[in-house]
C-alpha positions in Angstrom: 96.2 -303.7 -64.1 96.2 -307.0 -62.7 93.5 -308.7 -61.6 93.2 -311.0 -58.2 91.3 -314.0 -59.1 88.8 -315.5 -56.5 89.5 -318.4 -55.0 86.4 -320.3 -56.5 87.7 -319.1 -60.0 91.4 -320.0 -59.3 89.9 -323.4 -58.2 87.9 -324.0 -61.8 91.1 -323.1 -63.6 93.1 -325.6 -61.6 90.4 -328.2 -62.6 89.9 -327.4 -66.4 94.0 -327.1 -67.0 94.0 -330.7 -65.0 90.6 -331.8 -66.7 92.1 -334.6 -68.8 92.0 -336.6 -65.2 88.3 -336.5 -65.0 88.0 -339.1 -67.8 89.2 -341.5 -64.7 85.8 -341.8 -62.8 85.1 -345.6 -62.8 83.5 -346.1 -66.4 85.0 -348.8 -68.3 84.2 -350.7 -71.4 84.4 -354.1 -69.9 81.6 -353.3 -67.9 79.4 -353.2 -70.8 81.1 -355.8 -72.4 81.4 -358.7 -69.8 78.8 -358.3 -67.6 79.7 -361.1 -65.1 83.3 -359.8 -65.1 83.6 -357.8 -62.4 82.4 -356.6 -58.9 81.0 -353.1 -58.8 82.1 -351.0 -55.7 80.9 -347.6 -54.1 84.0 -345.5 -53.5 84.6 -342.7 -51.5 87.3 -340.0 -51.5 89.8 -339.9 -49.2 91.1 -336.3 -49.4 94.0 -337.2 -47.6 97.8 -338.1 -48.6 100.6 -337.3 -50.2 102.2 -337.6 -53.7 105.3 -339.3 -53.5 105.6 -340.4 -56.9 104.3 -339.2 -60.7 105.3 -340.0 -63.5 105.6 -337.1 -66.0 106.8 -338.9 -69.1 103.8 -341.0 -68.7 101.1 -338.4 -68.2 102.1 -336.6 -71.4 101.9 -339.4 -73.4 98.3 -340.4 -72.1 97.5 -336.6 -72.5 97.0 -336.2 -69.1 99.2 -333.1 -68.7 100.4 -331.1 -71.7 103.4 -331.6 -73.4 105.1 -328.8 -72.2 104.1 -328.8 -68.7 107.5 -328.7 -66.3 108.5 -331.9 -64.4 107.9 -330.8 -61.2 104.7 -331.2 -58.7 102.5 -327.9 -58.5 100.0 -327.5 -55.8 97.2 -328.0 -58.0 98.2 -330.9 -60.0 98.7 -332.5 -56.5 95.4 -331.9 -55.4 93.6 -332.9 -59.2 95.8 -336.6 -58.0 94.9 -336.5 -54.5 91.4 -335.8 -56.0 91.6 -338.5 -58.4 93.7 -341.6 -57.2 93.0 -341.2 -53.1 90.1 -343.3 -53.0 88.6 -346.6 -51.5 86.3 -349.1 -51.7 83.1 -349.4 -49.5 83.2 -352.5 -49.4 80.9 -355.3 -47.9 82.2 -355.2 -44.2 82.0 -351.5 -44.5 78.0 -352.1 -45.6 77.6 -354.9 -43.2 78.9 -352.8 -40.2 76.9 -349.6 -41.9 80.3 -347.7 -41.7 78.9 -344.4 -41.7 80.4 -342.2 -45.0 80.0 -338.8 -45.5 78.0 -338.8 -48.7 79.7 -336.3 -50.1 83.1 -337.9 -50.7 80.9 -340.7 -52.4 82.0 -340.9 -56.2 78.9 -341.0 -58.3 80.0 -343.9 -60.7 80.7 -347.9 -59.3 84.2 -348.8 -59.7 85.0 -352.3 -61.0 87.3 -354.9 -59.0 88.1 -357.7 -61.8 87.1 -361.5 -61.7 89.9 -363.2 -63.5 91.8 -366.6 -62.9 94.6 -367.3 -60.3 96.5 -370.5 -59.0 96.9 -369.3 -55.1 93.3 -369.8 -54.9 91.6 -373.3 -54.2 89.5 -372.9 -56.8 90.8 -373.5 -60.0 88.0 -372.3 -61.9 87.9 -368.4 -61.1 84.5 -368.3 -59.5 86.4 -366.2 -56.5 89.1 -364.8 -57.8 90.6 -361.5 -58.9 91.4 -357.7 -58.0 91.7 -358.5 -54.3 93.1 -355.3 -53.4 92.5 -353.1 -56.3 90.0 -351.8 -58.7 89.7 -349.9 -62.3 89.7 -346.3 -62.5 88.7 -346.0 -65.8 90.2 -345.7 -69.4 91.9 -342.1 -71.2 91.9 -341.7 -74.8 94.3 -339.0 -76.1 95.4 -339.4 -79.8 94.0 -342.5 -81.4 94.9 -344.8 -78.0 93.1 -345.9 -75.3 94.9 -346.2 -72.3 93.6 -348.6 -68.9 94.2 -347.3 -65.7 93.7 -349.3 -62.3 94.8 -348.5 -59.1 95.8 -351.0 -56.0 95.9 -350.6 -51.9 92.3 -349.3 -52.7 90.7 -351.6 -49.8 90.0 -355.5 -49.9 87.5 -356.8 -51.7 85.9 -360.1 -51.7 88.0 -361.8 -54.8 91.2 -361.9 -52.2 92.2 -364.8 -51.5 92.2 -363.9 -47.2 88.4 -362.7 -47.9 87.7 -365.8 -49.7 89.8 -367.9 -46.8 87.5 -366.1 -43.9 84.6 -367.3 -45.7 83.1 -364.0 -44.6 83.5 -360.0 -45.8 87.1 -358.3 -44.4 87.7 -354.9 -43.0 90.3 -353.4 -45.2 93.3 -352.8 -43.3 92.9 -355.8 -41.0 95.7 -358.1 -41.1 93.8 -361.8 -39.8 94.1 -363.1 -42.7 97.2 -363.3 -45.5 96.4 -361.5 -48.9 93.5 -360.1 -46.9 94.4 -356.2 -45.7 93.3 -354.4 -48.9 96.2 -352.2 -48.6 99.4 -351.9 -50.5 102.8 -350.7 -49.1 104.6 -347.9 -50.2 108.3 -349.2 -50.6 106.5 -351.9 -52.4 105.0 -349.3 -54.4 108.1 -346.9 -54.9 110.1 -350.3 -56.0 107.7 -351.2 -58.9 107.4 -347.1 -59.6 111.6 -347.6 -60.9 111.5 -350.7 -61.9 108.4 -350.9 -64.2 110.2 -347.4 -66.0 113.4 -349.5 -66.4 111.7 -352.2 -68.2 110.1 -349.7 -70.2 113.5 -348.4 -71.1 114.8 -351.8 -72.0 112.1 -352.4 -74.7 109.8 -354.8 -72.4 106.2 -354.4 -72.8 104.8 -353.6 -69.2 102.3 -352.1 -67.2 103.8 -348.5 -65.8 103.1 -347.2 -62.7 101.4 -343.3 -63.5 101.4 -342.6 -59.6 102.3 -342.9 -56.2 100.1 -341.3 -53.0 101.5 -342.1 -49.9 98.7 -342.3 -47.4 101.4 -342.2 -44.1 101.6 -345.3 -41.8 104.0 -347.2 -44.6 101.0 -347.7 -46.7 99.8 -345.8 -50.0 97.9 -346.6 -53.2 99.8 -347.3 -56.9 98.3 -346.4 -59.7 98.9 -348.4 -63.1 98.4 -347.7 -66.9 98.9 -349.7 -70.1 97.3 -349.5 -73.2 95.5 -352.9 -72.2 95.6 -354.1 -68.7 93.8 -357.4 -69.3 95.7 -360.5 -68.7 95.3 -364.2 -70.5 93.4 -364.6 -66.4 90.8 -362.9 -67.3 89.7 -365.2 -70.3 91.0 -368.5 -69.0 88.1 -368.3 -66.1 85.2 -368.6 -68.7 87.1 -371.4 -70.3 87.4 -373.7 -67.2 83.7 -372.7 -66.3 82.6 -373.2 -70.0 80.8 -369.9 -70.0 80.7 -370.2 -74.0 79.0 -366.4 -74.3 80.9 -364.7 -71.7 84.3 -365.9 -73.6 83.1 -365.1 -76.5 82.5 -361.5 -75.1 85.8 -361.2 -73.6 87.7 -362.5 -76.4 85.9 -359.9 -78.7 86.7 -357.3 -76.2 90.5 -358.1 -76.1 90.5 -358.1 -80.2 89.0 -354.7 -80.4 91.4 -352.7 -77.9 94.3 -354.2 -79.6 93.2 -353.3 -82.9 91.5 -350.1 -82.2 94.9 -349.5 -80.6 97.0 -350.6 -83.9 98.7 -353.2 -81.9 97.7 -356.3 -84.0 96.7 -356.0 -87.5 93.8 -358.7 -87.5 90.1 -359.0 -88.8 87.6 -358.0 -85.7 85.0 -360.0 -87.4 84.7 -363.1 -89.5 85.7 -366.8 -88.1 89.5 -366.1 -89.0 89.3 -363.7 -86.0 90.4 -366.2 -83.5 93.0 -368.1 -85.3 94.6 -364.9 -85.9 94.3 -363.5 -82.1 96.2 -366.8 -81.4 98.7 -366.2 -84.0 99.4 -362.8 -82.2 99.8 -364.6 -78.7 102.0 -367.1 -80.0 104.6 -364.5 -81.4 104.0 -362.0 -78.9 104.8 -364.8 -75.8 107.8 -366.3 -77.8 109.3 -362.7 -78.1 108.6 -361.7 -74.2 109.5 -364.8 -72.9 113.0 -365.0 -74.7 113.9 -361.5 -73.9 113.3 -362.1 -70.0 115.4 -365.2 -70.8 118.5 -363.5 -71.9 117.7 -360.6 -69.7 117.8 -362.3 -66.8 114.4 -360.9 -65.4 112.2 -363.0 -63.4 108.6 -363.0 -63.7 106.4 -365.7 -61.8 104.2 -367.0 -65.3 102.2 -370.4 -65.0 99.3 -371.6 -67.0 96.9 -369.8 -65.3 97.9 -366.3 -67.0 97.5 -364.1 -64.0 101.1 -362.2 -63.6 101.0 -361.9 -67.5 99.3 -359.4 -69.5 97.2 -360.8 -72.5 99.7 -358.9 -75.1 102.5 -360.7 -73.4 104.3 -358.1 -70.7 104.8 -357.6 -67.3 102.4 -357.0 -64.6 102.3 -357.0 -60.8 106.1 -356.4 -59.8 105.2 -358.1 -56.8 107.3 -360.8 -57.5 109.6 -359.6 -60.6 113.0 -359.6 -60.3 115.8 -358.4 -63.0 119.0 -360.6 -62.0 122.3 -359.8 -62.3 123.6 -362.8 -63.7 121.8 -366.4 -64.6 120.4 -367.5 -61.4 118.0 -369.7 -63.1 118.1 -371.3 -60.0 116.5 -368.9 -57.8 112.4 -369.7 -56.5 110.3 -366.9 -54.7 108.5 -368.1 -51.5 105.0 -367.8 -51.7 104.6 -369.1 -47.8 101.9 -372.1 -49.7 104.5 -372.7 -52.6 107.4 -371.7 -54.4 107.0 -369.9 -58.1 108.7 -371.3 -61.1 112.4 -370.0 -62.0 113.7 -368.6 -64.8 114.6 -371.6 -67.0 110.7 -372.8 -66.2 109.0 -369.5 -68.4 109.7 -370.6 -71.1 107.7 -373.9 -70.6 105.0 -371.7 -69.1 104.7 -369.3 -71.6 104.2 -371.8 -74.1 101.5 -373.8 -72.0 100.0 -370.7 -71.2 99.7 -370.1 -75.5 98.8 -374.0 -75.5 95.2 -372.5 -73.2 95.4 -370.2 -76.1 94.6 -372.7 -78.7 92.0 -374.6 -76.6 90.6 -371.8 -75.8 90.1 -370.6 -80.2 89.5 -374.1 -80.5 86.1 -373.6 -77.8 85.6 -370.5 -79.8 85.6 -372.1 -82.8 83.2 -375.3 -82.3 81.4 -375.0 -79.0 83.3 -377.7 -77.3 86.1 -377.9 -75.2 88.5 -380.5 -75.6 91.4 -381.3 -73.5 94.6 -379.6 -73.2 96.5 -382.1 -73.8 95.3 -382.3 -77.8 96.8 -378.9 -78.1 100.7 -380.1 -77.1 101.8 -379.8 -81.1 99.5 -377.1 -82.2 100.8 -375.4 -85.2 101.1 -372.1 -83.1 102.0 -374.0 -79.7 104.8 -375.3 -81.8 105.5 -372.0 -83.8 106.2 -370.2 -80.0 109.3 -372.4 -79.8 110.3 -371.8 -83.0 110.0 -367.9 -82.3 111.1 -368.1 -79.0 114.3 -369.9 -80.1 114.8 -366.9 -82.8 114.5 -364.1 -80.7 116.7 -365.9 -78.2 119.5 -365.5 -80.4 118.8 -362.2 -81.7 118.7 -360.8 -77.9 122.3 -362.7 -77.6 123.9 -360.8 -80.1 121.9 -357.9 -79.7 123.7 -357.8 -75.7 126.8 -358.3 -77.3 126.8 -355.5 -79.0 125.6 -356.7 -82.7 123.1 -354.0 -84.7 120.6 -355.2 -86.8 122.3 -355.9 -90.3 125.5 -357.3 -88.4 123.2 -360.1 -86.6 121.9 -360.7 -90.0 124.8 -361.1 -91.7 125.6 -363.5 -89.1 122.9 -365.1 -89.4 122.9 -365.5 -93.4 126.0 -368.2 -92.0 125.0 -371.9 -90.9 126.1 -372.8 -88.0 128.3 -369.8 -87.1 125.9 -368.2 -84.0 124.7 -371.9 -82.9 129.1 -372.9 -82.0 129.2 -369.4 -80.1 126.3 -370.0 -78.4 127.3 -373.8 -76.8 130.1 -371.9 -75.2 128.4 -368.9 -74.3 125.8 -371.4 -72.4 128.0 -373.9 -70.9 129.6 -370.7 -69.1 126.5 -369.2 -68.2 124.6 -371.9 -66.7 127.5 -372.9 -64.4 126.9 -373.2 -60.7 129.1 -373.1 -57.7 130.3 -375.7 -56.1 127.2 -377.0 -53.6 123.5 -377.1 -54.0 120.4 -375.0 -53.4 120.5 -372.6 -50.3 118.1 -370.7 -48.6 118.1 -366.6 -49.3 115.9 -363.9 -47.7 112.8 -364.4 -49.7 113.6 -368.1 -50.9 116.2 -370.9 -52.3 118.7 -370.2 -55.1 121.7 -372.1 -56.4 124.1 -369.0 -57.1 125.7 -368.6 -61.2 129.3 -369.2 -60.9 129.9 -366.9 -63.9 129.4 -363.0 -64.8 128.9 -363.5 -68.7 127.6 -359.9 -68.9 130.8 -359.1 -67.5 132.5 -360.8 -70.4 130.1 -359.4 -73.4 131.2 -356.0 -72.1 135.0 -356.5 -71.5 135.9 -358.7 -74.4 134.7 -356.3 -77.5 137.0 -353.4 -75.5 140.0 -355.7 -75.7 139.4 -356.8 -79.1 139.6 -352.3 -80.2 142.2 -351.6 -78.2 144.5 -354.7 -78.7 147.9 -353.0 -80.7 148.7 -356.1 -82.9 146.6 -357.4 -86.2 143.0 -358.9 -85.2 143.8 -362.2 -85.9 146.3 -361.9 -83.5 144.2 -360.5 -80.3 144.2 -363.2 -78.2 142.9 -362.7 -74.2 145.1 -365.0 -71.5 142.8 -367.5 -70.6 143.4 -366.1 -66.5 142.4 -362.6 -67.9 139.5 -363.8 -68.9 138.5 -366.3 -65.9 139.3 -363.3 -63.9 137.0 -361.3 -65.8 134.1 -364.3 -65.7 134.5 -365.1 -62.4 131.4 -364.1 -60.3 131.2 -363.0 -56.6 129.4 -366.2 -55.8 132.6 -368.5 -56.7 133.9 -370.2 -53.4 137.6 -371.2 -53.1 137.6 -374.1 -54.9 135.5 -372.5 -58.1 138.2 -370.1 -58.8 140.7 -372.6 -59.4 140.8 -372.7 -63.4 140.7 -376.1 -65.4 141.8 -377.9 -68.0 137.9 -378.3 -69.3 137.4 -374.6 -69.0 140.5 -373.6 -70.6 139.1 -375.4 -73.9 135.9 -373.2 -73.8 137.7 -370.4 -73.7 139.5 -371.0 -75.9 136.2 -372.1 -78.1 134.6 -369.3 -76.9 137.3 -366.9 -78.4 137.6 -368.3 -81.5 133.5 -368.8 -82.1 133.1 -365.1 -80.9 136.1 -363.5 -83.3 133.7 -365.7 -86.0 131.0 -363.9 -85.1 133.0 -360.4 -85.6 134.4 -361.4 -88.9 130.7 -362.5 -90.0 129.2 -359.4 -88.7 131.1 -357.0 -90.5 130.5 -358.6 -94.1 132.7 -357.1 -96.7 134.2 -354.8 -94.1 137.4 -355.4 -92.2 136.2 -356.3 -88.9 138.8 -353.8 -87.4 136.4 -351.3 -88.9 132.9 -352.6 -86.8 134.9 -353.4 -83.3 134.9 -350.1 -81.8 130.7 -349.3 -82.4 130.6 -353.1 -80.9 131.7 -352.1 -77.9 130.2 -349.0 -77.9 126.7 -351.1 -78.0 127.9 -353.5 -75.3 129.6 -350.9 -72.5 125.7 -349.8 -72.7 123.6 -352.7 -73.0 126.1 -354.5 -69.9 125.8 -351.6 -67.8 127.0 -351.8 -64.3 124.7 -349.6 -63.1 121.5 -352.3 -63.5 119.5 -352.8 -60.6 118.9 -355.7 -59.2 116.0 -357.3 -57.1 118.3 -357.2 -54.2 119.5 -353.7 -54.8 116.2 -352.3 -55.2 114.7 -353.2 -51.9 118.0 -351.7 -50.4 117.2 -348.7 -52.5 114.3 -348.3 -51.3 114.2 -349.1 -47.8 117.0 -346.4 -47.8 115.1 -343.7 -49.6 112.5 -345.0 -47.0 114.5 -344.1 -44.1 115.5 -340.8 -45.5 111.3 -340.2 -45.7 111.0 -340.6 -41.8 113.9 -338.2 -41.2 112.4 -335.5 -43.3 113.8 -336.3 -47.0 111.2 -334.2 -48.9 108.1 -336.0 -51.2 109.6 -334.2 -54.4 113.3 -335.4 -53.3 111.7 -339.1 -53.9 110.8 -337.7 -57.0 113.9 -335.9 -58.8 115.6 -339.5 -57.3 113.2 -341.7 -59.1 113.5 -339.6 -62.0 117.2 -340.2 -61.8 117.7 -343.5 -61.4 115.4 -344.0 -64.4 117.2 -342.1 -66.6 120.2 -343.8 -66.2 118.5 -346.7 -68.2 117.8 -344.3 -71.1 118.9 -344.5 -74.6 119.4 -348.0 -75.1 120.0 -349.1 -79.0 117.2 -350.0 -80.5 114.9 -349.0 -77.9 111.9 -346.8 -78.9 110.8 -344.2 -76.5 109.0 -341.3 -76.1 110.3 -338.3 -77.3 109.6 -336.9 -73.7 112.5 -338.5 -72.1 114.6 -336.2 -72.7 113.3 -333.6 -70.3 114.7 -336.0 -67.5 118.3 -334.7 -68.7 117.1 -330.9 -67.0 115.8 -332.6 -64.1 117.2 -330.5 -60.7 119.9 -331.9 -58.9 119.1 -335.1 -56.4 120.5 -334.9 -52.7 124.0 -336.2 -54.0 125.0 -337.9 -50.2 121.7 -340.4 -51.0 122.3 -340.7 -54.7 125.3 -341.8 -54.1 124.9 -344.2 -51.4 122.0 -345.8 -53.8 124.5 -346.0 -56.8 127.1 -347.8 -53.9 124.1 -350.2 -53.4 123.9 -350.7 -56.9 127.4 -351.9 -57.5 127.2 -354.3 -53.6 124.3 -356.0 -55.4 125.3 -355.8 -59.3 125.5 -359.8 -59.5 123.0 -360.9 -57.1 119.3 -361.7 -57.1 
């Protein structure tokens, strides 16, 4: 006989099978720990919106939903997320105005907005600065790890920079002042929902985004998780204000999540602590930064470590970018200034470790000394030396190298530094002309495809008929092949001074082969070579340009009626096509994506077409 369960008893069961999201209700360490670090707000429920977007990979490895649990939205786990993640602030125009609130949507716990450091605003000291449109939703512990979780679009709150400009509190949604509405938009959201995944996929470390409720009108609130979501920002404010104690208690705070969460290996007591804190920083920032470098992935770093995490990873996709060749050329308009571009990371990765070391150095002794002493510090000068390491390594790991074969190259002088002059005077070319104007600021275009190359040349090299010694490419082949979309008329004319360096470039790549396969014919090694490289030179990576098309597209499907879980099988999707990379660790949960139900093909495809228009731009 089966038995018809109440509605007030179907609703507890909803809950308890969903009751790993009530760890999420505002409580988090740092309150305790840095008491002057925050803002505390009231919240209040919405219980209104959508989901558009959840990511099921993530939630099972937080422990959020059970490993077995389909990838597909039920009723009730949208309602335990609606529940959870639509909330905002009452915040101090809402008290001001005595907004009335029904008191039952009132959460019972403060949520924290975060004081940390940041350039845009005019003071340089952090004393108004931080979480301007978001706040914390807690911290989830499932097996050993603690996970942060935040949320943004939440409301404004008076560390944005418009609330700070107005001199006087902001009514979230009003539009008066810039960097003032306290909302977030949901193609922005949707964007950083695929491309924060992708990332993942490629072996950055980054925030993720867990979820996506779409609250109508174009606006809806994106929810983050990491397994530490403070960034350098949030120590670097205590250091310019010379809040000795307060560092001291945020520094301590940043050791013990990392090392409760086994991701550095250091003392959490003892006056070593802090010189070996630093020594993580310094290898962690040489490894990100020289990946984004060979990557071609844009992220707006400066000093001030505010579009950084503190672990060295990505955060805020606001303003990331994955390029499809080396525009290292390209600045983002910020209306008050332009950001720094891709050759500039690396100089501000390393200043930001050079903080760092004044920073230990106040830890250390009490007093702060300049910056400038820090310029040659051991570890300042030990990020160039790692940067400059895993440089190469991610070189020949894009061509197509595995780990032993980059060793044995390695184990020969000289023999990657000769490929790697020719591979740079290539990809640093320009076109003809200087810096023009693009739709969200100035670029100077790459004149050269070199991922087009590392994909093409190890698939001539296999299936070339003659001896190896004898596979030579025509030096128009492989213009042709080099030759980026950008080139103007007079750029695709080939000359003498490029028909040396590819000439070089053939000879110090075949070098590399012969290196690489060790006491192996290198006959033997070419095919898994290419193998590696038709993967890691995909044609099918996104863009910045392609992603915004993407998504203003799936966008415009929305207001016609494209179903919320169509958004989500096509998210899904395009994330999977980024799976499997060598080398990459992920979780074992991936693979569930390959069952995922078919997308609405007509709109897949036209995003894939997307793809390919924008496969070399910005």
């Amino acid at each position: 006989m089966t038995m018809k369960l109440s509605g007030a008893r179907k609703q507890k069961e909803s809950t308890n099978f969903y009751s790993s999201f009530d760890q999420l209700n505002g409580v988090h360490p740092w309150m305790e720990s840095v008491e002057d670090g925050y803002v505390a707000y009231r919240v209040r429920e919405l219980r209104t919106g959508k989901v558009a977007y959840f990511n099921f990979i993530l939630a099972k490895e937080m422990g959020l939903i059970s490993p077995d649990h389909p990838l597909q939205m039920t009723e009730d786990l949208e309602n335990k997320l609606i529940e959870t993640f639509s909330i905002q602030i009452i915040n101090e125009y809402d008290e001001l105005t005595q907004r009335r609130i029904d008191p039952e949507t009132v959460r019972p716990h403060r949520h924290m907005a975060t004081r940390y450091l940041q350039l845009q605003h005019a003071n340089k000291q952090g004393k108004t600065s931080g979480d301007g449109r978001g706040i914390w939703n807690g911290t989830v512990y499932h097996r050993g790890t603690t996970w942060d979780v935040s949320s943004r679009g939440t409301g404004v709150t008076c560390l944005a920079p418009g609330a700070v400009e107005a001199a006087k509190p902001l009514k979230t949604g009003g539009t008066e002042f810039g960097y003032g509405c306290g909302l977030a938009e949901i193609d922005e959201l949707l964007g950083a929902s695929i491309l924060a995944e992708v990332m993942h996929l490629q072996g950055l470390r980054t925030e993720r985004v867990l979820c996506v409720i779409d609250l109508g009108k174009g606006y809806g609130i994106g929810v983050r998780a990491a397994q530490n979501l403070i960034r350098p920002a949030h120590l670097f404010l205590y250091l310019k204000q010379e809040k000795y104690e307060t560092l001291k208690s945020a520094t301590d705070y940043l050791i013990e999540r990392q090392v409760s969460n086994k991701a550095w290996n250091i003392p959490t007591k003892g006056p070593n602590k802090y010189d070996a804190l630093l020594s993580c920083v310094s290898k962690a920032f040489g490894e990100f930064t020289a990946q984004m470098d060979i990557d071609y992935v844009f992220a707006w770093l400066d000093w001030d470590g505010d579009n950084v995490l503190a672990d060295a990873g990505i955060i805020d996709y606001g303003s990331v970018r994955q390029f499809g060749i080396r525009h290292d050329k390209y600045r983002y308009d910020d209306v008050e200034r332009f950001s720094t571009n891709l050759n500039e990371q690396k100089q501000k990765a390393r200043l930001i470790v050079q903080v760092f070391a004044q920073m230990v150095d106040y830890l250390k002794t009490k007093k702060k000394r300049p910056l400038r002493d820090f310029a040659r510090h051991p570890e300042v000068l030990k990020f160039n030396k790692t940067f400059d390491q895993k440089r190469a390594e991610r070189i020949l790991y894009r061509m197509g190298f595995n780990e032993t074969q980059r060793n044995n190259i390695f184990a020969q002088k000289n023999l990657f530094e000769k490929f790697d002059k020719e591979f740079t005077f290539f990809e640093r070319a320009k076109i003809s002309g200087s810096t023009e104007k693009v739709a969200d600021g100035v670029n100077h275009p790459a004149l050269f495809n070199m991922r087009a190359i590392l994909k093409e040349y190890p698939k001539f090299l296999q299936e070339s008929p003659v001896p190896f010694e004898k596979r030579w490419m025509t030096d128009g082949n492989f213009f042709k092949i080099i030759l980026s979309s950008f080139a103007k008329a007079r750029d695709a004319r080939m000359g003498e001074k490029q028909q040396r360096h590819i000439e070089k470039f053939q000879m110090a790549y075949r070098a590399l082969v012969v290196a690489a396969a060790g006491k192996q014919k290198p006959e033997t090694i070419i095919k898994g070579i290419s193998e590696r490289a038709e993967k890691l030179n995909s044609d099918k990576r996104i863009t910045g340009n392609a992603l915004i098309e993407m998504v203003e597209e799936i966008i415009t499907e929305k207001k016609k009626g494209l179903p919320m879980d169509q958004i989500q099988k096509i998210v899904d999707r395009l994330v999977f096509e980024n799976n499997g990379l060598p080398e990459v660790n992920t979780s074992r949960f991936y693979k569930d994506l390959q069952s995922t139900p078919a997308v609405k093909m007509d709109l897949y495809a036209k995003l894939l077409s997307l793809v390919e228009e924008n496969a070399e731009s910005i």
